[in-house]
N, C-alpha and C positions, 0 to 999 in steps of 0.2 A: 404569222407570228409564232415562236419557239414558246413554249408554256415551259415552267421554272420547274425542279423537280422540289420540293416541299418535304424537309426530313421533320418526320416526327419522332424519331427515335434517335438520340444522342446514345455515342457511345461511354460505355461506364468506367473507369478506373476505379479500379479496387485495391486496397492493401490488406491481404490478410493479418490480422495478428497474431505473431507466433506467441505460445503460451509461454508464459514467462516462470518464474521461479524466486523466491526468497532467497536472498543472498545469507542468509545464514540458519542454521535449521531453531525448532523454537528453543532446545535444549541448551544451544552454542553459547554457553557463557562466558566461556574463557578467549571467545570471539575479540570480548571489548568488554573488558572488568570493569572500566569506569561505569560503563551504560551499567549492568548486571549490578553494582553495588550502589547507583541512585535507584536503579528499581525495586532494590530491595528493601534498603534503609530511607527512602525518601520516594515516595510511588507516585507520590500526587505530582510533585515536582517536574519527575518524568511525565507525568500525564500531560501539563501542561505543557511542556517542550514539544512533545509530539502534537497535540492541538497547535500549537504556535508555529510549526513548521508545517502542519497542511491548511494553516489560515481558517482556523474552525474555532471556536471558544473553547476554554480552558475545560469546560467542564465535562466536554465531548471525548478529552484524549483516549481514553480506558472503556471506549464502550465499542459495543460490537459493532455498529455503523460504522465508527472510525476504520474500523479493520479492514469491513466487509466493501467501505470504498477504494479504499487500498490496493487491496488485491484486484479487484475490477478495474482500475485505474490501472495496473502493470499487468493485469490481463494472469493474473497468477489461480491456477485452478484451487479448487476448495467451494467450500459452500457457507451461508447463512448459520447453520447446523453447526459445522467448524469452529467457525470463528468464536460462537456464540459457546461451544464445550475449551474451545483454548482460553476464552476471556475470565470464564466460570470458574472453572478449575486450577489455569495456573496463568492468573492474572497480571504477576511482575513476570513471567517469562514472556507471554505475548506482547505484552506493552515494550519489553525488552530487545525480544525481534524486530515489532516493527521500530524500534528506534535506531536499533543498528542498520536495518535494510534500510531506511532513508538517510539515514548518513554513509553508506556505502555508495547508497546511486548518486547520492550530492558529489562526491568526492569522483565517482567516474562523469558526472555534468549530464544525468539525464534522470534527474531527480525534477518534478514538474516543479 
């Protein structure tokens, strides 16, 4: 009788993920004026849109979790620390970026 050979080790496929990047820097206002003058004059609004577009409650958009998934989600370097001095400090521009980088990647079709 032939005895069977018994794999205990499967092989692995891997995909690294290349580090990604924001599609517009946090400064780029003249990127997309619309976004940049609802965040200025209307914050909360924006806040909510960006909630509304990663299917999170309204009350989430403007906070550093929102961000800090974000970039982990597109694999974009930065840290906790970041997020959390960009949210602080200059709050309609970060709300501002990330509302332009998700309508950027909707418009290229790899917006989740």
């Amino acid at each position: 009788m032939a005895s069977q050979a018994v794999i205990t080790v499967q092989p692995q496929f891997s995909v690294a993920r290349q580090p990604g990047q924001w599609q517009t820097g946090l400064l780029d206002c003249c990127s997309d004026c619309g976004v940049c003058l609802c965040g200025t004059f209307c914050f909360f609004c924006l806040s909510c849109q960006v909630a509304g577009d990663m299917n999170e409650c309204c009350l989430c958009g403007s906070s550093v979790a929102m961000r800090t998934l974000y970039r982990t989600k597109y694999n974009i370097p930065g840290s906790i620390l970041g997020d959390f001095c960009s949210m602080w400090w200059c709050s309609p521009c970060a709300l501002c970026q990330l509302k332009r980088d998700i309508k950027q990647r909707r418009e290229m079709g790899i917006f989740w």
